[in-house]
C-alpha positions as CSV (number, residue, x, y, z in Angstrom):
1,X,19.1,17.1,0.2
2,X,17.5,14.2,-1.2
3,X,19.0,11.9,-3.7
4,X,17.7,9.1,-5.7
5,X,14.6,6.8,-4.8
6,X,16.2,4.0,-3.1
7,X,13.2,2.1,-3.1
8,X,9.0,1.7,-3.0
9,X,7.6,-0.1,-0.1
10,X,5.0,-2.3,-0.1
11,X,2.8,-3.8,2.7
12,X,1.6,-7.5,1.6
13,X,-0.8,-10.1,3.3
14,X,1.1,-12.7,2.5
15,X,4.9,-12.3,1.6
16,X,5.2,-15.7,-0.6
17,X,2.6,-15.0,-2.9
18,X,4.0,-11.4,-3.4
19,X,7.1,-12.3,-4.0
20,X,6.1,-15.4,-6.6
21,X,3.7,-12.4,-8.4
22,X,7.0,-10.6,-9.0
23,X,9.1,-13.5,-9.6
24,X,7.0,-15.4,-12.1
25,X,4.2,-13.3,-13.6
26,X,6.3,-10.1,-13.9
27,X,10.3,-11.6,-14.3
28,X,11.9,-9.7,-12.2
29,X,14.3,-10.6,-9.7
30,X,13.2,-11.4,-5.9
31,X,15.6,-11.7,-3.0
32,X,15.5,-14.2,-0.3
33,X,13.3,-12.9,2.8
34,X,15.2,-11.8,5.8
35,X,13.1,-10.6,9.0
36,X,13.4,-7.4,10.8
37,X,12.2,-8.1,14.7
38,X,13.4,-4.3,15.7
39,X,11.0,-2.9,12.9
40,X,8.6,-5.6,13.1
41,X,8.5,-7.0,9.2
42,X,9.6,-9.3,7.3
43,X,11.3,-8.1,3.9
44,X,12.1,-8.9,0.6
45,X,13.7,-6.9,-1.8
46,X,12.8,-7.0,-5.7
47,X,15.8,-5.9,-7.6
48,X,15.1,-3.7,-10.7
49,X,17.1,-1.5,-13.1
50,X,16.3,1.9,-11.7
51,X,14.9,0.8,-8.5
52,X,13.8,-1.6,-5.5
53,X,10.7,-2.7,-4.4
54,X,10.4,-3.7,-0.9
55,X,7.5,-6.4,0.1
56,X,6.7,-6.1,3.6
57,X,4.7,-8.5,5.9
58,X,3.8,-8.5,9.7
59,X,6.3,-10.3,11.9
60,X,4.7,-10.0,15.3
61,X,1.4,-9.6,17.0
62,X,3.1,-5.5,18.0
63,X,4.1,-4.8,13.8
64,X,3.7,-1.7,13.1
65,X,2.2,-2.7,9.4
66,X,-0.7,-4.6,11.0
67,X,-2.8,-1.6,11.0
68,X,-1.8,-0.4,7.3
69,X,-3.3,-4.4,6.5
70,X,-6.4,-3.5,8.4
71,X,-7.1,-0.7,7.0
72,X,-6.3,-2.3,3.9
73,X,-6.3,-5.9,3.7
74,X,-4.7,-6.4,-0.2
75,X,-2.3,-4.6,1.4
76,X,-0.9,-1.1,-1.0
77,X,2.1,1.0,-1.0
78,X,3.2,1.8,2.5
79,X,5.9,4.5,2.1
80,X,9.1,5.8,0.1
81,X,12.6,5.5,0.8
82,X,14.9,8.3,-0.6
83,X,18.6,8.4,-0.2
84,X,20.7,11.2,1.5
85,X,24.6,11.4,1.8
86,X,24.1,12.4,5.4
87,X,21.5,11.7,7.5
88,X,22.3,13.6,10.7
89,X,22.5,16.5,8.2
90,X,19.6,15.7,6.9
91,X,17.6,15.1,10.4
92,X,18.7,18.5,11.7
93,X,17.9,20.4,8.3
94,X,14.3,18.8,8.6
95,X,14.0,19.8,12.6
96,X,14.7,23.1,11.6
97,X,12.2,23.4,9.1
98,X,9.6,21.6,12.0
99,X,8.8,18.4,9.7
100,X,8.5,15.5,12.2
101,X,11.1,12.5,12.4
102,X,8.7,9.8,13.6
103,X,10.2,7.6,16.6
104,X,12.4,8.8,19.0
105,X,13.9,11.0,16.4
106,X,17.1,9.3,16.2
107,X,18.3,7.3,13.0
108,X,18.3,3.4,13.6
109,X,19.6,1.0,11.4
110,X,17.6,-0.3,8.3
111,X,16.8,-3.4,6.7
112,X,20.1,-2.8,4.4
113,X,21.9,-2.2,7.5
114,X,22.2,1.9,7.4
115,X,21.0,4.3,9.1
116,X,17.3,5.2,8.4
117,X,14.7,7.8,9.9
118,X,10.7,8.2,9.4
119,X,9.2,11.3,8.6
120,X,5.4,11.7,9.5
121,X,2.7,11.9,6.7
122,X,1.0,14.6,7.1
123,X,4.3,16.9,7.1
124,X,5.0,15.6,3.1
125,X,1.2,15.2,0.9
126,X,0.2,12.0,3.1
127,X,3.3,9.8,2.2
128,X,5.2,8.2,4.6
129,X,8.6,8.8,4.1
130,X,11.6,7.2,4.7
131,X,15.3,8.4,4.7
132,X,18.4,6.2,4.3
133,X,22.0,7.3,4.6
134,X,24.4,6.1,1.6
């Protein structure tokens, strides 16, 4: 069901200095940030051969990733984004196995502007993971 790692998220304390870390100590290349109100972040994407890395800082006083910097105030890696062909296919075939979809259960659009669902981390060796139709 699952098909490539679309990309490694990371929760950062401050988003500027994260993205210069990646930009200038380790060369690779960092992407403008673009804020995500519905999911409470703002983002940046770090382009790599095989992969992405996604920086992700509070936007809001309600973000979901405030806690994850509480908990954690370096910040760490937050969850992993795998790509399906289908993701109502893909949501029902995990429903019937009884993982939980976090959420209302329904798909909503992601920061690349598909459709992307949350699957809780207890149901997968305590990772968050997310799904993202491609």
């Amino acid at each position: 069901m699952i098909g490539k790692l679309n990309h490694v998220a990371i929760v950062v304390p401050d988003l500027a200095a994260a993205s210069a870390l990646y930009r200038d100590t380790l060369g690779a290349t960092v992407l403008s940030p673009h804020a995500l109100p519905e999911h409470g972040v703002t983002a940046v994407f770090v382009e790599l051969a095989n992969t992405r890395i996604e920086l992700l800082e509070p936007l809001g006083e309600q973000s979901p990733v405030r806690g994850f910097l509480a908990r954690s105030p370096d910040g760490g890696i937050h969850h992993l984004c795998y790509e399906v062909a289908d993701i109502r296919k893909a949501c029902d075939r995990l429903r019937a196995t009884g993982a939980r979809i976090l959420g209302d259960g329904e798909p909503r659009l992601g920061a690349h502007g598909k459709p992307v669902l949350f699957l809780h981390p207890k149901d997968f060796c305590g990772t968050l993971i997310e799904l993202e139709e491609v």
